[in-house]
PDB file of N, CA, C and O in Angstrom:
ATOM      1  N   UNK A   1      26.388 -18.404 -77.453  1.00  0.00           N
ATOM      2  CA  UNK A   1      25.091 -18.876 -77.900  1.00  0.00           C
ATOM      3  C   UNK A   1      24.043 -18.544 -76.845  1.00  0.00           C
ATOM      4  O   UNK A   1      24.227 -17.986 -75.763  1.00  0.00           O
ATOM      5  N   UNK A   2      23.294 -18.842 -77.192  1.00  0.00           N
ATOM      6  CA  UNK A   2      21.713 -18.257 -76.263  1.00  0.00           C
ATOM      7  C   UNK A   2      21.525 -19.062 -75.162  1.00  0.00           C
ATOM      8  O   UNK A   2      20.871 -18.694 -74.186  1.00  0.00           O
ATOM      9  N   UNK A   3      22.276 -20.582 -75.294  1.00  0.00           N
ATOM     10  CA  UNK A   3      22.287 -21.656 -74.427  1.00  0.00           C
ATOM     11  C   UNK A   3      22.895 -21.145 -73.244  1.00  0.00           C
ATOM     12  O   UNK A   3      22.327 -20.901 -72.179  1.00  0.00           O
ATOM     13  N   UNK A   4      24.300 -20.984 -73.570  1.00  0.00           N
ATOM     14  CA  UNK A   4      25.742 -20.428 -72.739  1.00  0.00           C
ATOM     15  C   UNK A   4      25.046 -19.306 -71.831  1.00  0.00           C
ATOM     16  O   UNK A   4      24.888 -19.444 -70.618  1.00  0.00           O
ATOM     17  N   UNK A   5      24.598 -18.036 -72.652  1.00  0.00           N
ATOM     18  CA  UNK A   5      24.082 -16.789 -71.767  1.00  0.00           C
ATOM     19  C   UNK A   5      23.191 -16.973 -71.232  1.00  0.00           C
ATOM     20  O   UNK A   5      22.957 -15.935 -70.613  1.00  0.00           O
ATOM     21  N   UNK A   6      21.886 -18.225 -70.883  1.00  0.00           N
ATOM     22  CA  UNK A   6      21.201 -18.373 -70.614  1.00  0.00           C
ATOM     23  C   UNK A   6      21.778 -19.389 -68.775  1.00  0.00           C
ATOM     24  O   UNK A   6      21.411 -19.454 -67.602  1.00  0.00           O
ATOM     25  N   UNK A   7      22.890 -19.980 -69.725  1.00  0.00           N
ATOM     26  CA  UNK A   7      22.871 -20.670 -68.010  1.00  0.00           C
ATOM     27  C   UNK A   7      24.357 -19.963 -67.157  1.00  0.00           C
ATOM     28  O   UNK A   7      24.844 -20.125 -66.038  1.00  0.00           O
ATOM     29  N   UNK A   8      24.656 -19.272 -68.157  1.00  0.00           N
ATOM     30  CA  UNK A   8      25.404 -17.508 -67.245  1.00  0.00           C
ATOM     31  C   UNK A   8      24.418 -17.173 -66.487  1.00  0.00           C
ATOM     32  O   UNK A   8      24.736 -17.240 -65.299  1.00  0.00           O
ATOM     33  N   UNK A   9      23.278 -16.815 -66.678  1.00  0.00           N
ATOM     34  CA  UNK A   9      21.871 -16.168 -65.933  1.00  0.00           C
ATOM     35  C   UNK A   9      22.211 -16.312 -64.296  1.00  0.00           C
ATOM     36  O   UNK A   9      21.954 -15.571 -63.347  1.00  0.00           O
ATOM     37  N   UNK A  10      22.998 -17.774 -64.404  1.00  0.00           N
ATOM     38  CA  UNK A  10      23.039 -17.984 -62.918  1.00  0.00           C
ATOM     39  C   UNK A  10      23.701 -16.910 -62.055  1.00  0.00           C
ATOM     40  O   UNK A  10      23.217 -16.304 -61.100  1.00  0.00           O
ATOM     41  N   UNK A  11      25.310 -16.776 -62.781  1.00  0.00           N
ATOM     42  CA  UNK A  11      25.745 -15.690 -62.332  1.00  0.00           C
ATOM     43  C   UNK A  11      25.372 -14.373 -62.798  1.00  0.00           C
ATOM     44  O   UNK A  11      26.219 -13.790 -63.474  1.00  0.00           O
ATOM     45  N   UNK A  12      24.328 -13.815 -62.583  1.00  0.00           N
ATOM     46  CA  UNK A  12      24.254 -12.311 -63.258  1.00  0.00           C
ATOM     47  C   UNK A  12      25.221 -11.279 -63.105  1.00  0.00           C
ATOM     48  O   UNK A  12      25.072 -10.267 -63.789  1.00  0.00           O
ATOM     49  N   UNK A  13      26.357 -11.376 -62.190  1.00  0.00           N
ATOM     50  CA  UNK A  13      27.419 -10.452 -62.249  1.00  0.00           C
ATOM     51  C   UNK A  13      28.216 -10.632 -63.374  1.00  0.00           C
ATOM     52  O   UNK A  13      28.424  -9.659 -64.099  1.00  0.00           O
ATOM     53  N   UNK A  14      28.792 -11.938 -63.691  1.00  0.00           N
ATOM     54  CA  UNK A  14      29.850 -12.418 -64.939  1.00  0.00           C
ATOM     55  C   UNK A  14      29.037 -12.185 -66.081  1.00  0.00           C
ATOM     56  O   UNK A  14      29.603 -11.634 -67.025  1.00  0.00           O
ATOM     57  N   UNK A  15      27.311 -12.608 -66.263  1.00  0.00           N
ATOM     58  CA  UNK A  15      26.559 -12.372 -67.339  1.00  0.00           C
ATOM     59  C   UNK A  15      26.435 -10.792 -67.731  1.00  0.00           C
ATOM     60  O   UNK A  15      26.781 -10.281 -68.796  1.00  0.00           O
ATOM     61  N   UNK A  16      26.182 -10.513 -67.239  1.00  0.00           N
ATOM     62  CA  UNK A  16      26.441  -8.926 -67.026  1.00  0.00           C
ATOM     63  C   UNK A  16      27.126  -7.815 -67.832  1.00  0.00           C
ATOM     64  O   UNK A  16      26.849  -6.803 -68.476  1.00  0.00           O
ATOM     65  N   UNK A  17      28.386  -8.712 -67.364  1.00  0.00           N
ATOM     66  CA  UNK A  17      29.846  -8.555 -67.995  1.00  0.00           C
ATOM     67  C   UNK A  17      30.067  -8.559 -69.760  1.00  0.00           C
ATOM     68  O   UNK A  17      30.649  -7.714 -70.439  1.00  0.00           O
ATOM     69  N   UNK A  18      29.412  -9.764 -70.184  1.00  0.00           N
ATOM     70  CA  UNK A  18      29.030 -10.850 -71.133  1.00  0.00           C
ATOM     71  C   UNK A  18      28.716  -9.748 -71.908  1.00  0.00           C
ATOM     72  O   UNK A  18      29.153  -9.241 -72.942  1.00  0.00           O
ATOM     73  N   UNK A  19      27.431  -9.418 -70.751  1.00  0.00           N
ATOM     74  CA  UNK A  19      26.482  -8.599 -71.997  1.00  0.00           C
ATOM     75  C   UNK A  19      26.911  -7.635 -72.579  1.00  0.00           C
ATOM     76  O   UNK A  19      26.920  -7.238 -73.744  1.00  0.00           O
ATOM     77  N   UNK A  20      27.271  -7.294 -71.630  1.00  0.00           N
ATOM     78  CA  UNK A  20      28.028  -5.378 -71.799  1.00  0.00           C
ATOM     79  C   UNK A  20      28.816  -5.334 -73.037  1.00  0.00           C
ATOM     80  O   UNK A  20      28.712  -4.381 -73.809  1.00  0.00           O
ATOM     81  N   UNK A  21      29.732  -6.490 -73.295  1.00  0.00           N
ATOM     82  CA  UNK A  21      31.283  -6.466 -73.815  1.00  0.00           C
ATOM     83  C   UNK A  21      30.609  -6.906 -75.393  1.00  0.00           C
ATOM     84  O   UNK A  21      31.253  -6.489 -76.356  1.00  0.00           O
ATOM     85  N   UNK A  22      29.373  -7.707 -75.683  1.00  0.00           N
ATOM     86  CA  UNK A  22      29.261  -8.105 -76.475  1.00  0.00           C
ATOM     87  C   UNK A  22      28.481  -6.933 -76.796  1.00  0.00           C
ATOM     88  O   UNK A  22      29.016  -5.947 -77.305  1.00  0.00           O
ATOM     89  N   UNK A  23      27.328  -6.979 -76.546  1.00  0.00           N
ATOM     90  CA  UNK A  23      26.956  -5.161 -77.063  1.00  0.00           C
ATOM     91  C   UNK A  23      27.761  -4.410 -77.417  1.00  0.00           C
ATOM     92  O   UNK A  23      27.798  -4.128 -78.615  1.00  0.00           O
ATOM     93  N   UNK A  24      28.676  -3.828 -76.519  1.00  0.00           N
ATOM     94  CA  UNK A  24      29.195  -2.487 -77.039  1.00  0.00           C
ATOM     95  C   UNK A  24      30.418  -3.529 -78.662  1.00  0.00           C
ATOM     96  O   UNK A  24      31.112  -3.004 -79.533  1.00  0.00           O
ATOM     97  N   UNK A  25      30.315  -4.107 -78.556  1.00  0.00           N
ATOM     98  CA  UNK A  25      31.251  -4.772 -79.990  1.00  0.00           C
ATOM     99  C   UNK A  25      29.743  -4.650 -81.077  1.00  0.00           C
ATOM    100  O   UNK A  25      29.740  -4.382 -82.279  1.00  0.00           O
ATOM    101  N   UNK A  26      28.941  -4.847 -80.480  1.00  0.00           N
ATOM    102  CA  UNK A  26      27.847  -4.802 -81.768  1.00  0.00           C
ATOM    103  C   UNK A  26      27.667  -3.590 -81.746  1.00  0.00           C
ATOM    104  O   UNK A  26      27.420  -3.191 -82.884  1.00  0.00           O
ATOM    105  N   UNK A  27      27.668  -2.490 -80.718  1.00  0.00           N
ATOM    106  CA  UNK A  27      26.995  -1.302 -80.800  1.00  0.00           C
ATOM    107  C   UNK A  27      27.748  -0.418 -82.132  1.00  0.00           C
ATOM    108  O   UNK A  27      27.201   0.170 -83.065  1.00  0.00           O
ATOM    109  N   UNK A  28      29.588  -0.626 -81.729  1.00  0.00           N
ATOM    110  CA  UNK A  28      30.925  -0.142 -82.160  1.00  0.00           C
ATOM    111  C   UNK A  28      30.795  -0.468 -83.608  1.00  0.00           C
ATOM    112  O   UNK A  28      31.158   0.315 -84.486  1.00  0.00           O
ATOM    113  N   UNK A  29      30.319  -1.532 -83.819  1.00  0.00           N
ATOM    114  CA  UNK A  29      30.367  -2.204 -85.562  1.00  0.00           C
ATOM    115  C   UNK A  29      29.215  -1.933 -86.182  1.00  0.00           C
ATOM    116  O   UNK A  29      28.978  -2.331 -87.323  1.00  0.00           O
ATOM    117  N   UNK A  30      28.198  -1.055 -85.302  1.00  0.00           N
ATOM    118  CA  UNK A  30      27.184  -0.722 -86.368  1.00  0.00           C
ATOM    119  C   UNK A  30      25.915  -1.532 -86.510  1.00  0.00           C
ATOM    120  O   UNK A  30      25.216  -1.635 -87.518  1.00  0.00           O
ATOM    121  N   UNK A  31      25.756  -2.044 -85.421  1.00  0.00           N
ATOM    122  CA  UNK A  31      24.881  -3.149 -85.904  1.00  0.00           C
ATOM    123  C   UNK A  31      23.368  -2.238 -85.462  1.00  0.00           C
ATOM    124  O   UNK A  31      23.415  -1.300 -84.666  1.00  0.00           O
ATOM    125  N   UNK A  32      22.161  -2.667 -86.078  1.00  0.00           N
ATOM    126  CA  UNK A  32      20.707  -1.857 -86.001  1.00  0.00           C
ATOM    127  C   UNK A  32      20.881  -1.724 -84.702  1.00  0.00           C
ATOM    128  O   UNK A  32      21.757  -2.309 -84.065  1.00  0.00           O
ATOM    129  N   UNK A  33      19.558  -0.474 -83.962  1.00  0.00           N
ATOM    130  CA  UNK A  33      18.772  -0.792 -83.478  1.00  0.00           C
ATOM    131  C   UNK A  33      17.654  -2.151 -82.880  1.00  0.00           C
ATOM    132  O   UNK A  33      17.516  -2.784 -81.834  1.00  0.00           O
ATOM    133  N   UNK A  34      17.098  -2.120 -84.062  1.00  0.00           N
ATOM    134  CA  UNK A  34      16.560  -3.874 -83.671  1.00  0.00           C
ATOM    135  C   UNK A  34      17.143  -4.927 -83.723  1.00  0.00           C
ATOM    136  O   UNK A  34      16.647  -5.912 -83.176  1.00  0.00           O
ATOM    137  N   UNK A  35      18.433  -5.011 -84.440  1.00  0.00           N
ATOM    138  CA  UNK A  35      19.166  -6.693 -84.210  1.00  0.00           C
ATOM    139  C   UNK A  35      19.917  -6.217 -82.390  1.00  0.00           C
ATOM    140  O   UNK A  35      20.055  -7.254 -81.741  1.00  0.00           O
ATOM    141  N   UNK A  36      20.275  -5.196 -81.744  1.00  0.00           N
ATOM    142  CA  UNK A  36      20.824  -5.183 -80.941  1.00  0.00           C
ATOM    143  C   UNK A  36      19.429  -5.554 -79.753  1.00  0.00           C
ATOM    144  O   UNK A  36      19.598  -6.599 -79.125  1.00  0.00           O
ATOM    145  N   UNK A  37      18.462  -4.974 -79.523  1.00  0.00           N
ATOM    146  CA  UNK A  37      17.354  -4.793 -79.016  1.00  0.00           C
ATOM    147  C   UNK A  37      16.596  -6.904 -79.172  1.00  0.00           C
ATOM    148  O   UNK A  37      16.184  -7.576 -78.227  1.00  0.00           O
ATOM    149  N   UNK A  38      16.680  -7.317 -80.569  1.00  0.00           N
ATOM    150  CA  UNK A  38      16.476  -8.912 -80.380  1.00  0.00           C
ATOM    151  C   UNK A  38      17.200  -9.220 -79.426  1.00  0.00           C
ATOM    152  O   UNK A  38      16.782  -9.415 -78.285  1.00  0.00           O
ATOM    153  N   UNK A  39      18.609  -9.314 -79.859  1.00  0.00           N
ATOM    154  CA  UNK A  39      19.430  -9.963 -78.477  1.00  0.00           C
ATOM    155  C   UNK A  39      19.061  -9.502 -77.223  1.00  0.00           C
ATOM    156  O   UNK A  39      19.059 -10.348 -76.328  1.00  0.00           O
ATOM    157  N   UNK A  40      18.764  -8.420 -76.954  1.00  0.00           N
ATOM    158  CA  UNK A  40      18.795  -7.941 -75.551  1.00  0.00           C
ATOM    159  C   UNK A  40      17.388  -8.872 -75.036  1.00  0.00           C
ATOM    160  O   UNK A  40      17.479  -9.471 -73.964  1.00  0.00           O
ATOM    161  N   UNK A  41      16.323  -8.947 -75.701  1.00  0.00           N
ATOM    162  CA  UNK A  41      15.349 -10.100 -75.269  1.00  0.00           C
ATOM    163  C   UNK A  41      15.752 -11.432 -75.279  1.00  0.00           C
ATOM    164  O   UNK A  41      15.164 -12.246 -74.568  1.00  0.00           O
ATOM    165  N   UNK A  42      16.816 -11.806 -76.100  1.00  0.00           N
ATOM    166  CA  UNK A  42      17.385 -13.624 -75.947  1.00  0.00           C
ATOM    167  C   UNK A  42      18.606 -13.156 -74.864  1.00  0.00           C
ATOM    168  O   UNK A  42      19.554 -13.939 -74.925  1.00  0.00           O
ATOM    169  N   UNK A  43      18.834 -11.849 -73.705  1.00  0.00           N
ATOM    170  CA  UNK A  43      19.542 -12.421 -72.964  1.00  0.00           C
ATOM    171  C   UNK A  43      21.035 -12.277 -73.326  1.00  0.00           C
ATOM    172  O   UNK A  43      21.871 -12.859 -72.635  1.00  0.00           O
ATOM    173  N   UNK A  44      21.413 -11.500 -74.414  1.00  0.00           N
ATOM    174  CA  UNK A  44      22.770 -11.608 -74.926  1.00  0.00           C
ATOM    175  C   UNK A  44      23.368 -10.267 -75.350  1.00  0.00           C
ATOM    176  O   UNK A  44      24.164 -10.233 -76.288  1.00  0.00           O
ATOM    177  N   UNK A  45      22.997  -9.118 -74.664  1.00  0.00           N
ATOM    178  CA  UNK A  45      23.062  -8.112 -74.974  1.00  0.00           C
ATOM    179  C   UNK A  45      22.088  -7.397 -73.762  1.00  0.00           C
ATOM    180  O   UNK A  45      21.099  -7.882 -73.212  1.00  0.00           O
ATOM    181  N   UNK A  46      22.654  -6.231 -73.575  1.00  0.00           N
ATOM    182  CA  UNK A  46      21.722  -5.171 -73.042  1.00  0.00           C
ATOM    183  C   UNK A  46      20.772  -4.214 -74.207  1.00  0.00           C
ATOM    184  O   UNK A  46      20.907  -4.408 -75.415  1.00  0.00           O
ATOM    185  N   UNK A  47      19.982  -3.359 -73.751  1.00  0.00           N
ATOM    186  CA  UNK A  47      19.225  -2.702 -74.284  1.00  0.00           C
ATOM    187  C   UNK A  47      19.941  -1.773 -74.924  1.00  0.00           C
ATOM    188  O   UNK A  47      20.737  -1.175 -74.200  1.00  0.00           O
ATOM    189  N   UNK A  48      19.911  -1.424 -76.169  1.00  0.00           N
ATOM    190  CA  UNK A  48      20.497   0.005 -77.587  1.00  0.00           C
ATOM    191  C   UNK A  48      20.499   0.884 -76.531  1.00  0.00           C
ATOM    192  O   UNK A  48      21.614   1.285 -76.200  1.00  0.00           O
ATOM    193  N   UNK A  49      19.378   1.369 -75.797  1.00  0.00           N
ATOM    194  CA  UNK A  49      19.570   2.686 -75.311  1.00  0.00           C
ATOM    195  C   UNK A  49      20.285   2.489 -73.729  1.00  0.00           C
ATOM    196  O   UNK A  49      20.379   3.502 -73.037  1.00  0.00           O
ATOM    197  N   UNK A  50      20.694   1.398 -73.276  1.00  0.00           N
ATOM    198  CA  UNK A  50      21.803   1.086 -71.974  1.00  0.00           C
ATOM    199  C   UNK A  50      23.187   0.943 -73.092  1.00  0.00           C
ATOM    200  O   UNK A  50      24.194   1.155 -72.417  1.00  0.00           O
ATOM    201  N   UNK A  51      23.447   0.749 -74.084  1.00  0.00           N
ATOM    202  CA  UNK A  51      24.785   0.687 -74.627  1.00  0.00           C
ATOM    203  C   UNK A  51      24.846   1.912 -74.824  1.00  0.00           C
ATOM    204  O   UNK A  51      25.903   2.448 -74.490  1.00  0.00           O
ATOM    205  N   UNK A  52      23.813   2.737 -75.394  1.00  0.00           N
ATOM    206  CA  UNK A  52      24.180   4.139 -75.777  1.00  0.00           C
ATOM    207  C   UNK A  52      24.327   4.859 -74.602  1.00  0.00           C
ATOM    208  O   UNK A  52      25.158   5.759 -74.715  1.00  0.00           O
ATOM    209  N   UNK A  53      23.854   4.780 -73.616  1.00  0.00           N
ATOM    210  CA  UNK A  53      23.933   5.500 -72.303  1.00  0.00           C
ATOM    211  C   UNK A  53      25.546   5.070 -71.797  1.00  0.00           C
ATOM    212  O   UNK A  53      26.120   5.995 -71.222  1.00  0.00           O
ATOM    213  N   UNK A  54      26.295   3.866 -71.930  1.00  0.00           N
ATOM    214  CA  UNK A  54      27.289   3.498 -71.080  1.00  0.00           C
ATOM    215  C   UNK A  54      27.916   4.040 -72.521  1.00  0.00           C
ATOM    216  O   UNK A  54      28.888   4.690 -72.135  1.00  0.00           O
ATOM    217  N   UNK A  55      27.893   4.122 -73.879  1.00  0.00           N
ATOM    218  CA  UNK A  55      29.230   4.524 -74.896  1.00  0.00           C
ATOM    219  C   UNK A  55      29.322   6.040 -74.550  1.00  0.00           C
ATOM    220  O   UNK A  55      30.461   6.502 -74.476  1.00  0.00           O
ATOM    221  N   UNK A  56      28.404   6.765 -74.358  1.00  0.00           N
ATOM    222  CA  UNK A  56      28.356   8.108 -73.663  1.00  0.00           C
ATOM    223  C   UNK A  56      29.508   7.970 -72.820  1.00  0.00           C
ATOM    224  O   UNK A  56      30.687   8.088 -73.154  1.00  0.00           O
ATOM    225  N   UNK A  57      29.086   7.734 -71.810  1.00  0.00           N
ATOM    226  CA  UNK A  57      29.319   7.561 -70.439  1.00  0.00           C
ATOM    227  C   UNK A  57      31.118   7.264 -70.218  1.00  0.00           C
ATOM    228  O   UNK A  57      31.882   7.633 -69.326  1.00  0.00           O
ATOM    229  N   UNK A  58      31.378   6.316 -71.644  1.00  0.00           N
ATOM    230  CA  UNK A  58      32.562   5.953 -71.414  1.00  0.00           C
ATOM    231  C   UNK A  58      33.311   7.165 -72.354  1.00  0.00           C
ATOM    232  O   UNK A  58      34.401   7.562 -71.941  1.00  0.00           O
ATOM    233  N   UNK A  59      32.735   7.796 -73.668  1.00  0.00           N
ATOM    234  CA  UNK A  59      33.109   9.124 -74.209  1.00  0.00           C
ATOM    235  C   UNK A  59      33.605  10.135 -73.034  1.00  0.00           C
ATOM    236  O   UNK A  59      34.785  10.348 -72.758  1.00  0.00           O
ATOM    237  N   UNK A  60      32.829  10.535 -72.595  1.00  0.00           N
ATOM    238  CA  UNK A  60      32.877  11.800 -71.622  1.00  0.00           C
ATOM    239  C   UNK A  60      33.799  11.782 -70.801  1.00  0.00           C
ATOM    240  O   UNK A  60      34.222  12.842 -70.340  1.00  0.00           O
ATOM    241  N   UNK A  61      34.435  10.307 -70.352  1.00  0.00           N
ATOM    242  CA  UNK A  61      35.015   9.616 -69.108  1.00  0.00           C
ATOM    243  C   UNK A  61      36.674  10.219 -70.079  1.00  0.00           C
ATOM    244  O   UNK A  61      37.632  10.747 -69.515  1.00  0.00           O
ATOM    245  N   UNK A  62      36.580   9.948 -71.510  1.00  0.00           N
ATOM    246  CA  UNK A  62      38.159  10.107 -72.255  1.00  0.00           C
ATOM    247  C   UNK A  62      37.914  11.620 -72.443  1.00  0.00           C
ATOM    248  O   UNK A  62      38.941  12.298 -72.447  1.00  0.00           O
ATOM    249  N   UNK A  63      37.052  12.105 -72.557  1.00  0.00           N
ATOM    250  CA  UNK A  63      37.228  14.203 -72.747  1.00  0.00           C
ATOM    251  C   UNK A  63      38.039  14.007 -71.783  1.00  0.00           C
ATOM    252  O   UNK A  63      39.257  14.022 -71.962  1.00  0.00           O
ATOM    253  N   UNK A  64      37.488  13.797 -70.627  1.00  0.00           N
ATOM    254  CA  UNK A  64      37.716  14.656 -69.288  1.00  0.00           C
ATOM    255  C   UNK A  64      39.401  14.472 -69.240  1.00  0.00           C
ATOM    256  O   UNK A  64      40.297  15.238 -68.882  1.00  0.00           O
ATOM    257  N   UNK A  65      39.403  13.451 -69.633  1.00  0.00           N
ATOM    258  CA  UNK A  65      41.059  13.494 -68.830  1.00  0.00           C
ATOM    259  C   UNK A  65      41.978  14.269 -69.962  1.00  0.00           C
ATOM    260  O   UNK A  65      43.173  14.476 -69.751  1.00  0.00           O
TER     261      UNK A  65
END
């Protein structure tokens, strides 16, 4: 909830974490542009174009090997 990620804030390393894992599950399932981009302003998600940069990031990481 927005409550929970909000008083994660404290730790921004574990929140961080939070964010990442829950994004890329919304990114993976399709969810908009703008419902991903709301959350990322309530704090519960990173930014569409930081998930798309790290789903890259983690693509390229499985070519290689």
């Amino acid at each position: 909830t927005v409550i929970d990620s909000q008083i994660a804030n404290i730790r921004s390393q574990n929140n961080l974490a939070f964010q990442m894992i829950h994004g890329l599950c919304l990114f993976s399932g399709g969810s908009s542009r703008k419902t991903i981009d709301l959350l990322a302003r309530c704090g519960l998600s990173p930014a569409y174009d930081t998930l798309h940069n790290a789903h890259a990031a983690m693509a390229d990481g499985q070519i290689q090997r």
